[in-house]
C-alpha positions, -999 to 999 in steps of 0.1 A, spaced: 0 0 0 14 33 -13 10 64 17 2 96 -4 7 129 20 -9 162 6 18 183 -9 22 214 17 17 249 12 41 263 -18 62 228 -16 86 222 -45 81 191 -68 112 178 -59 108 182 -23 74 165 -22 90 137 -44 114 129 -13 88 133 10 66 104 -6 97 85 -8 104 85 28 73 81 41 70 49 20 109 40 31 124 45 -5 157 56 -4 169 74 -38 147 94 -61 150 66 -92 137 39 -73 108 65 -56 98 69 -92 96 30 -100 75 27 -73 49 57 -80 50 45 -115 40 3 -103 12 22 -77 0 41 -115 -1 6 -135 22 20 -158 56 1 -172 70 3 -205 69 25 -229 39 36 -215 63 50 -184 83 69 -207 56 90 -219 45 100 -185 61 132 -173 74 127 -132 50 159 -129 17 137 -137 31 110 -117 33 133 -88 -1 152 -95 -15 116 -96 1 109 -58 -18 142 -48 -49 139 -64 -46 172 -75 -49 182 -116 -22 187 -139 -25 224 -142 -30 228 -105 2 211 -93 24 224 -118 10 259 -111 16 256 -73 44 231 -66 66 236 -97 93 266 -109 76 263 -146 52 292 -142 88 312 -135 107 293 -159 80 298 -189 64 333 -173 74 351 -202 73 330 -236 70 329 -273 66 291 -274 26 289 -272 17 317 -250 -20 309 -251 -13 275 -239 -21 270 -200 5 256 -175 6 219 -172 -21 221 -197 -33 185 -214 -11 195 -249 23 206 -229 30 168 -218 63 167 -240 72 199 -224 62 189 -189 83 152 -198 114 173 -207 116 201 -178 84 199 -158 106 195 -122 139 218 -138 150 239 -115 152 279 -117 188 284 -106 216 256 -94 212 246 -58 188 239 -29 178 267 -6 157 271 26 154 291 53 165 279 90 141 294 108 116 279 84 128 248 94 118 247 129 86 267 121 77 237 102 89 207 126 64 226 153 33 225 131 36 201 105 61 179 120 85 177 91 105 206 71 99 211 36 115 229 5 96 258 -6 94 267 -40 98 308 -33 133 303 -19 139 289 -49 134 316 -71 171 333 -87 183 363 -67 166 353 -35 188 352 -4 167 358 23 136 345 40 111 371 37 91 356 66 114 353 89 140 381 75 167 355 74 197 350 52 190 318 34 210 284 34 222 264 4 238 231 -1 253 226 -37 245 195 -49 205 192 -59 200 152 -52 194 171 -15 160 179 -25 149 141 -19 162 147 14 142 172 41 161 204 46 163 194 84 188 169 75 211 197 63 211 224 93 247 212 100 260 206 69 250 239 41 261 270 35 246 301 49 243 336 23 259 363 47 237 385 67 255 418 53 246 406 15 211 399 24 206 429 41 221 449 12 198 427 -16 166 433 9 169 470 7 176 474 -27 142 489 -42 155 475 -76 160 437 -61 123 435 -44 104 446 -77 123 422 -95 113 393 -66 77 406 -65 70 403 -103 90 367 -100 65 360 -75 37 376 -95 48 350 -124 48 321 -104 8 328 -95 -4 334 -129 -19 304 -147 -6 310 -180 21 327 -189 26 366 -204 36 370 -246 71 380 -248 57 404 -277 35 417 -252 59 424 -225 82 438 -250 58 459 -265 58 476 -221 86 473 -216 99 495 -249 67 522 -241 81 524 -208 122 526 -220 109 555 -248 97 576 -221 127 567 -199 155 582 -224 170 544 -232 181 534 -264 155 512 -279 176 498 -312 200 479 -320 221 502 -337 255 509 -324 248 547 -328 244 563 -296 250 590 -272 258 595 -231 216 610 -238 208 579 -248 218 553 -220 218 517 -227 193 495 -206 219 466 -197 240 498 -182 212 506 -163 202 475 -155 234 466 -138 234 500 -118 206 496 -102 213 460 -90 250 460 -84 272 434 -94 272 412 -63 238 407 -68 236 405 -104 267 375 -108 239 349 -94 215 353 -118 226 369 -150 263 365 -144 274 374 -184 258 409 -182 285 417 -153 315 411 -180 295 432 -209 322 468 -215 303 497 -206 284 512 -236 286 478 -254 250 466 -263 244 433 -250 218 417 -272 204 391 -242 193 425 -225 194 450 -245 175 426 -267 141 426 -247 136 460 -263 135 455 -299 135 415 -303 99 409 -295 95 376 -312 112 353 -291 122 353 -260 156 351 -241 153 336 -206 122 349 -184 153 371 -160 162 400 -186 128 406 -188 123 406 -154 157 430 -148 144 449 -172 104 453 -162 124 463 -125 142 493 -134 116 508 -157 89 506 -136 83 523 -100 64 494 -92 57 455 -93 23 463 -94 27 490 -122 51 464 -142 24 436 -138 -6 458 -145 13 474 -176 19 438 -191 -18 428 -182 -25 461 -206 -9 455 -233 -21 417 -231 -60 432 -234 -44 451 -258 -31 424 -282 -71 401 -275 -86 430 -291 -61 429 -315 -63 397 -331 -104 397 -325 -105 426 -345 -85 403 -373 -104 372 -369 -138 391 -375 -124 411 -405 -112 375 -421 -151 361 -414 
């Protein structure tokens, strides 16, 4: 008989993974996996075409969309995409997607939060991994106001994050001080945080389209053109400004060796390449220092979504 715990409030995939595993006295991850996928009446070929996701949604008795939406980093991951936009989270028609990178990770690692840990020993009677500390650039516990602890290697995930108190790595307090009141640093964690809610994720032409309206009335250069003037700042300039390099080497380490004045299409790019889209952070980075506001960031690319619905209406009901 397979036990099947609820997942827990915001509980990464991986984590919960581990937690079935040792509940039900399965040691590694691989063998957890055979077992879910015996409990499923799966084998075969037919195993292969199951993503881990759906075998864990199963466990849970939770639907596909629902799980991947609250116990996965894909809503982050694929928050801003050109790859079907319309197309749902963990909808029915992403299962090769969800097969390939439903339980990736968002940045290299395993993070929690010590005070977290004994929070959760007193009312739940376990730890668990939450999915906002995994989120790049985070390095403190909002909650609790706590630096954050890491071990390196990510096979830790199957263990519970009490099993690591004595042996991880702790961000200094000074650096998650400085990252917590940098204005620049919590827009960019709130919108990461505003991705990870929504259901679907935005069009990159959509948030490029914002993001450019807002970078016009800002002075920034908005081409690709090497012609330019100190009036005409570039945004990966900015960009790295605003955040400071300490902060910026975990999660967009290549824009900290960019030269001064040299456009670096990866950011630069989110301005005028609004067909498809670089990694959901430059966006991100971006949306943060052009905006005063999460809110104002999120509501702009909610805008120009509506936008973009009346858009194509108006050209499916001239081609009836």
């Amino acid at each position: 008989m397979l036990v099947r715990p609820e997942p827990l409030p915001d509980e990464l995939d991986r984590g919960y993974l581990g937690r079935v595993g040792r509940i039900n006295g399965i040691q590694n991850e691989r063998h957890c996996v055979s077992m879910i996928t015996s409990w499923a009446g799966l084998a075969g070929r037919s195993r292969k075409k199951v993503p881990c996701v759906e075998l864990l949604r199963r466990i849970s008795e939770m639907t596909t969309k629902a799980f991947v939406c609250r116990h996965t980093m894909l809503p982050f991951r694929r928050g801003i995409t050109s790859c079907q936009p319309d197309m749902p989270h963990g909808d029915a028609s992403s299962r090769t997607m969800l097969r390939a990178s439903g339980l990736r990770l968002a940045r290299p690692g395993s993070y929690f939060c010590c005070e977290c840990v004994a929070a959760d020993q007193d009312f739940h009677g376990i730890s668990y991994w939450r999915r906002e500390h995994q989120i790049p650039g985070t390095l403190r516990c909002d909650k609790h106001s706590t630096p954050l602890c890491y071990v390196d290697d990510e096979r830790s995930f199957y263990a519970a994050p009490s099993a690591f108190l004595g042996n991880c790595r702790s961000i200094s307090a000074e650096r998650a001080q400085r990252s917590s009141e940098n204005p620049a640093v919590r827009r960019y964690l709130e919108i990461c945080s505003g991705l990870l809610d929504r259901p679907i994720p935005f069009d990159v032409q959509v948030v490029s389209r914002a993001l450019t309206g807002r970078a016009c009335r800002s002075g920034l250069q908005r081409a690709s053109s090497p012609r330019r003037t100190a009036a005409t700042p570039l945004l990966s300039d900015v960009v790295l400004d605003a955040f400071g390099t300490d902060w910026i080497a975990q999660v967009f380490p290549d824009l900290v060796e960019k030269p001064r004045g040299e456009v670096m299409n990866r950011m630069d790019g989110v301005l005028y390449q609004g067909k498809s889209a670089f990694s959901v952070v430059p966006y991100v980075l971006a949306a943060s220092v052009l905006f005063g506001s999460s809110d104002d960031a999120l509501d702009s690319f909610l805008d120009y979504e509506e936008i973009e619905k009346r858009r194509r209406a108006e050209r499916a009901s001239r081609r009836v």
